[in-house]
N, C-alpha and C positions, 0 to 999 in steps of 0.2 A: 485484492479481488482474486486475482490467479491462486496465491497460496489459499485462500480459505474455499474456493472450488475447489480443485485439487485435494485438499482435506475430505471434504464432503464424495468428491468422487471415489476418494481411495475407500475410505468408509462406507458408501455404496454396493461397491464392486469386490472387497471382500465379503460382505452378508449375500452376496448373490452366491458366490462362490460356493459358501458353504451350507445354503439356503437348504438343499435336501435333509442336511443333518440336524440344524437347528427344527424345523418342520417335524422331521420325525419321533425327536427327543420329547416334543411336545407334545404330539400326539400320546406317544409311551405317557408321559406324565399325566393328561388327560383321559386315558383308559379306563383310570382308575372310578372314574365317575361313570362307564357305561360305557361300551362300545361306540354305542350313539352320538354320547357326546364329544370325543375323540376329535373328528375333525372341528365342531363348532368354537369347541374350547381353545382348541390349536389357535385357531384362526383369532380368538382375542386375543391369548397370549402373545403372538406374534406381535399383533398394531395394539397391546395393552394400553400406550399412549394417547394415541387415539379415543378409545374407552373412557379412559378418564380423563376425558377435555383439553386434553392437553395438546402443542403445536406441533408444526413437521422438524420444527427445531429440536424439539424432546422426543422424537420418535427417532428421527436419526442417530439421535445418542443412543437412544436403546438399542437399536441395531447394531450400531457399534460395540457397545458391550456385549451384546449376544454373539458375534463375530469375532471377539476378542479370546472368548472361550474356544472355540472352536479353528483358531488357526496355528500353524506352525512358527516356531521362535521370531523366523525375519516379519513374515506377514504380523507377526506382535510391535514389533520394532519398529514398524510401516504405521500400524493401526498410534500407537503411544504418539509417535510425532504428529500424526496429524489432529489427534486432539489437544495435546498442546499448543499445535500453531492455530487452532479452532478457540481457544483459549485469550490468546496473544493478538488476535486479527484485531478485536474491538480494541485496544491499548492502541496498537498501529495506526489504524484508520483513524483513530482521537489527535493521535500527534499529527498525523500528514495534516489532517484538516485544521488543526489551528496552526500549523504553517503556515498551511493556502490560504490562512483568514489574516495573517502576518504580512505576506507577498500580495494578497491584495489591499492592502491598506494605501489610502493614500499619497502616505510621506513613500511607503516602498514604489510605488509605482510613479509616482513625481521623479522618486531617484533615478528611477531606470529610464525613464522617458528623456532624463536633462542627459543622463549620461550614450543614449544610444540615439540620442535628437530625432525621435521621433514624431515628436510636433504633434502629441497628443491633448491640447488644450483643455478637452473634458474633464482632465485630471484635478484641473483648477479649483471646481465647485468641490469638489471634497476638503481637499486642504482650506479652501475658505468654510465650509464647517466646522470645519474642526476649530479653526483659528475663532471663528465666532463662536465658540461655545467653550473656549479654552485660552484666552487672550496670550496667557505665559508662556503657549507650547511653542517654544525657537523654533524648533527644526519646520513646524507649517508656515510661519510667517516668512522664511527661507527660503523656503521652497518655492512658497507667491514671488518673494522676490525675484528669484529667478526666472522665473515665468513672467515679472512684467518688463523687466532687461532686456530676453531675449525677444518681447514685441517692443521696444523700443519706448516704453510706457516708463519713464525715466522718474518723474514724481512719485509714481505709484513705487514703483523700485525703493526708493530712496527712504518710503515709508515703511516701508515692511522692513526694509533692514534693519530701521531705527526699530522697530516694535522687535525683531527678532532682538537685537542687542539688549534691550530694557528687560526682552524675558531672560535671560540668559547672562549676568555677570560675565561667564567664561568664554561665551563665545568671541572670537578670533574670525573667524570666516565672512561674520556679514562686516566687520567692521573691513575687512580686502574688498570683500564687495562693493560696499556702501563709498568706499575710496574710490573702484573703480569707475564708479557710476558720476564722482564729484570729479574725475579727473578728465573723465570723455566729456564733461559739461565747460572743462575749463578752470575749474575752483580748485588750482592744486596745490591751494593754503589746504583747505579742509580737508581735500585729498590726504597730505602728509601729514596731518593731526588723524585719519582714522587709520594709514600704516601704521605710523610712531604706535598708539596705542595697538594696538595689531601685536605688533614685535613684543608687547610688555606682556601680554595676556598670553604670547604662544613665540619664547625665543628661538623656536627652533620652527620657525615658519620661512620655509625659505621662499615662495610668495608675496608676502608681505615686505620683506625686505628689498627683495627683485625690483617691484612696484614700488617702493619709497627712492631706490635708486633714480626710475626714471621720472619718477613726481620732480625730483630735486632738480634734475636734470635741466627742467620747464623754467626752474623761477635761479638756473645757472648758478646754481649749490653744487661744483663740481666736485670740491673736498667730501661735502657729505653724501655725495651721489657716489665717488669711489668708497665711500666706508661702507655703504651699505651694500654696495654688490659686493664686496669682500666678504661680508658677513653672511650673506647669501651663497655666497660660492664655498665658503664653510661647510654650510647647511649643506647642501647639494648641489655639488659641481657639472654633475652631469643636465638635472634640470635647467640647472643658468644656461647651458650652452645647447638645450633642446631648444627653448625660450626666444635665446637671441639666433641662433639660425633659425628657428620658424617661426617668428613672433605673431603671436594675432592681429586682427585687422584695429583693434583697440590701442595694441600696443602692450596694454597691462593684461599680464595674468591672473584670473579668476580663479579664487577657492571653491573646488571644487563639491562637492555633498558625495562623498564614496557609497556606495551602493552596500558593500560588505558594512558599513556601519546603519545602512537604512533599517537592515532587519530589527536589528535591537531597538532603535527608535519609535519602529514601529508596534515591538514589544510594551515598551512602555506607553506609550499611549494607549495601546488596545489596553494592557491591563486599568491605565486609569478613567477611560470611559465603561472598563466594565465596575471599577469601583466596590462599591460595599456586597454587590449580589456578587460577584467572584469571593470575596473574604466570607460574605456568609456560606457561600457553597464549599469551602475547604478548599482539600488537592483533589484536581480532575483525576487523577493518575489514581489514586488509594479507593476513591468515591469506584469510578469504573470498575477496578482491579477487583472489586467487594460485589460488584454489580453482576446479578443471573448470569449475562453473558461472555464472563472467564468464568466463575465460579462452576455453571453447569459443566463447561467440556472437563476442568481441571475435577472436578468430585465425579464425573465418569468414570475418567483414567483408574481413578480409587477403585471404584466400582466392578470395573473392570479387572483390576488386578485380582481382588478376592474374590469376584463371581469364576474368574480363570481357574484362581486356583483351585475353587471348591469342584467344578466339573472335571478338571484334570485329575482331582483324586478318587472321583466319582467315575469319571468314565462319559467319555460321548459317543454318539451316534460317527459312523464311517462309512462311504460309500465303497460296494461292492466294485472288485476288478473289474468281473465280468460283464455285470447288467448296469452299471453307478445307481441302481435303487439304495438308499443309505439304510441302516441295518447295526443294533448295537448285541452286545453280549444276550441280554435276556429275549431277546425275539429270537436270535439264531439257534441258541441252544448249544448242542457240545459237537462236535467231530468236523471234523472238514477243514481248508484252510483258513487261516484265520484272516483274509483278501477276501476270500468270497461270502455271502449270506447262505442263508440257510439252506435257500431252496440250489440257486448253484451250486453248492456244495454237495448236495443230493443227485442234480442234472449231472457234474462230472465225475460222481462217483458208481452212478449204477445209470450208465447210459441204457442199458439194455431195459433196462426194467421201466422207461419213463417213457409211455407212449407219444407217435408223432403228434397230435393232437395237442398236447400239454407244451409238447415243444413248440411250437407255431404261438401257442398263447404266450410263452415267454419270451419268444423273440421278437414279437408285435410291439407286446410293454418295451422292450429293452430300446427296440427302433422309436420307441413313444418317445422315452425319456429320453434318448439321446439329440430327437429333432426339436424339443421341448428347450436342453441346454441350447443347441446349437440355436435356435430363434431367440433366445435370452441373450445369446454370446452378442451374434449379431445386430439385436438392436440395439444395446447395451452401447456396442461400438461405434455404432452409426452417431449416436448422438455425444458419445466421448469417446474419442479416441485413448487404446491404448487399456481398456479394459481387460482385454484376453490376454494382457501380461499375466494378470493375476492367476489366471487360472494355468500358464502355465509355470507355475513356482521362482515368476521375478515379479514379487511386490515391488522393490527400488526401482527396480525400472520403469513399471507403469507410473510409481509416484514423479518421477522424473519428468514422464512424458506427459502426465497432463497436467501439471505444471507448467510447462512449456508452449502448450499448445493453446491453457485458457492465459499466460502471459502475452502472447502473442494476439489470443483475440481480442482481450480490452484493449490493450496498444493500436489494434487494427481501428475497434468500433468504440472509440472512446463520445463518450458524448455529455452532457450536464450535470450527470451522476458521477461524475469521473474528473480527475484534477488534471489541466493543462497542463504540458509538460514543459514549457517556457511561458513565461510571464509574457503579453502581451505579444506575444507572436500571433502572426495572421494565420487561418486556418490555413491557408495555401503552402505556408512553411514546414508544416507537419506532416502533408499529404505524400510524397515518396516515402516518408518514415512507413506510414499507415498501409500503404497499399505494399509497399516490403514485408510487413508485419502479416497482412493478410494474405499474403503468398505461401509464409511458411508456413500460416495456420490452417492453411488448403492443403500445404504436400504434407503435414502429421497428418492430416487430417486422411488422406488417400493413402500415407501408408501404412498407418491405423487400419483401414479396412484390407487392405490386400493382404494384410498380415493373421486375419482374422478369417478370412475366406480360403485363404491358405490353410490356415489351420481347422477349421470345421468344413474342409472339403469334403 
């Protein structure tokens, strides 16, 4: 959101910038049709888009490209990147959001809840969807499991497990589970029949062996009870000895469901409940990439390069030193400096011979258009900061800064349209983030204008 404002603002604020010259070029080219028609024709040229039914999304571009002709190499440099990242924004926003459609899937958000015990129980009825409309998917029958464990709902536990192992040849984890649920009940026959197989499915489960250790321990298997903490302390010696200085209230260690594996889990399942309509729709990635909105900013840039180059070998309109009325070769005619237009060029050449009268008329206009910019400069600012960089010859700068300042505003004023920044965080935990955010998007925002008022004192 911050980079494609930012784009759009830098692309605004340069066509302001050089708005007299484009305007005047127009008018010149529209002469041709009458005097009369001069400014009417201007005036479609300008919002041509407009005209032709088209949206503020295709008139911005235009203006871009009309400003592109009309600026100096950095403001070029300025203008190029931001329709590229104008380009790039829809690609972006496609990936964040099928993240945030990853992070909030069920299995991710069970994972996050079991791992940060947040006693989120609503979580449930997802994962029981899915499980009913998916019998085979392990990882949600898992995750129930874990959920009826942790309420003490010990049959129910014991089932899911069983449903998690049936969907799942490989898995390892419900079978530590489904041990530990038979060994808290007392059954540490069947307990050490779902380690033993445990240790076969995943020999390097130090877990599993830990827990067969203390299964044996029960029914005074003390030979097998030292082989398998050996072989656990193998595995990982540092866990045995987390383990046994701070054992749970269980006693056995629980396989855990790591959160960095939720994401993928929850890849696949999103992919296979979206199924044949994902396969029939191709790649998201190429479909979009192909789609109006890259295609327009990126065939602008084109656009723009050749319309550049053809006005630059053509010639544009320049604003006068003296009066800034914009002014090109065939309206000024010959003599004078080539800073000033036509009629300045006359005022400081033969001051004597140009009545008070004439002079008062041109310095009326000149006070016009200067209070005309400066009311442009400043409302300009008021609603973006950081505009009157442009105009005074730091493009990178302004692009910096309002970058910064609408980063700063989403961050501030994020709201439904806009992706959480932690999964399941309470809004309360965000709030010093937010109102830091909106602090600094106050002081660009104040020294945006003071910088602006400064300068069209």
């Amino acid at each position: 959101a911050a980079l494609a404002a930012a784009a759009v603002a830098a692309g605004l604020g340069l066509f302001l910038k050089h708005i007299r010259r484009i305007w005047h070029d127009f008018k010149e080219l529209a002469s041709a049709l009458g005097s009369g028609a001069a400014r009417p024709f201007g005036l479609v040229l300008i919002a041509l888009p407009l005209f032709l039914t088209f949206g503020p999304f295709w008139l911005l571009l235009y203006w871009t490209v009309l400003a592109f002709a009309y600026s100096s190499r950095r403001e070029r440099s300025v203008l190029a990147v931001a329709i590229v990242v104008l380009g790039l924004v829809p690609i972006a926003t496609d990936a964040i959001a099928r993240e945030n459609l990853l992070r909030r899937s069920p299995i991710y958000v069970g994972a996050v809840d079991l791992a940060e015990r947040r006693e989120d129980f609503s979580v449930e009825d997802g994962l029981t969807s899915i499980a009913a409309a998916y019998p085979d998917q392990a990882d949600a029958w898992f995750l129930l499991a874990r959920y009826a464990e942790r309420g003490g709902d010990y049959p129910r536990a014991l089932e899911a497990y069983s449903r998690s192992i049936q969907a799942d040849p490989k898995e390892y984890r419900a079978l530590v589970n489904r041990g530990n649920v038979r060994f808290i009940e007392g059954d540490y026959g069947q307990a050490i029949s779902d380690y033993e197989e445990a240790t076969r499915r995943d020999p390097r489960s130090a877990e599993a062996f830990y827990n067969l250790s203390l299964a044996r321990s029960e029914i005074y298997d003390f030979k097998g009870q030292e082989a398998a903490r050996a072989q656990a302390l193998e595995i990982s010696r540092r866990d045995v000895d987390a383990w046994s200085s701070h054992p749970p209230l269980t006693r056995v260690v629980a396989a855990a469901y790591p959160v960095r594996d939720a994401r993928e889990r929850a890849r696949i399942v999103r992919e296979r409940i979206g199924g044949e309509r994902a396969a029939r729709a191709g790649s998201p990635l190429v479909e979009l990439a192909l789609s109006p909105w890259c295609l327009a900013p990126w065939g602008a840039l084109v656009v723009a390069l050749i319309f550049g180059a053809i006005r630059s070998r053509l010639g544009t309109a320049i604003e006068c030193a003296r009066c800034g009325k914009a002014f090109c070769a065939r309206c000024k005619g010959y003599g004078g400096s080539s800073q000033f237009c036509g009629r300045c060029a006359r005022l400081s050449a033969r001051k004597e011979a140009i009545d008070g009268e004439e002079r008062e008329r041109d310095l009326i206009a000149t006070r016009l258009r200067a209070s005309r910019r400066r009311f442009l400069l400043r409302l300009g600012s008021t609603i973006v900061p950081g505009l009157n960089r442009f105009l005074t010859g730091r493009p990178w700068g302004a692009l910096a800064v309002l970058f910064l300042f609408f980063l700063l505003l989403v961050l501030a004023f994020g709201g439904p349209l806009l992706f959480d920044l932690t999964p399941l965080a309470p809004a309360s935990a965000s709030l010093p983030a937010r109102i830091a955010a909106a602090i600094g998007a106050g002081t660009l925002w104040l020294l945006g204008m003071l910088g602006v008022w400064r300068q069209t004192r």
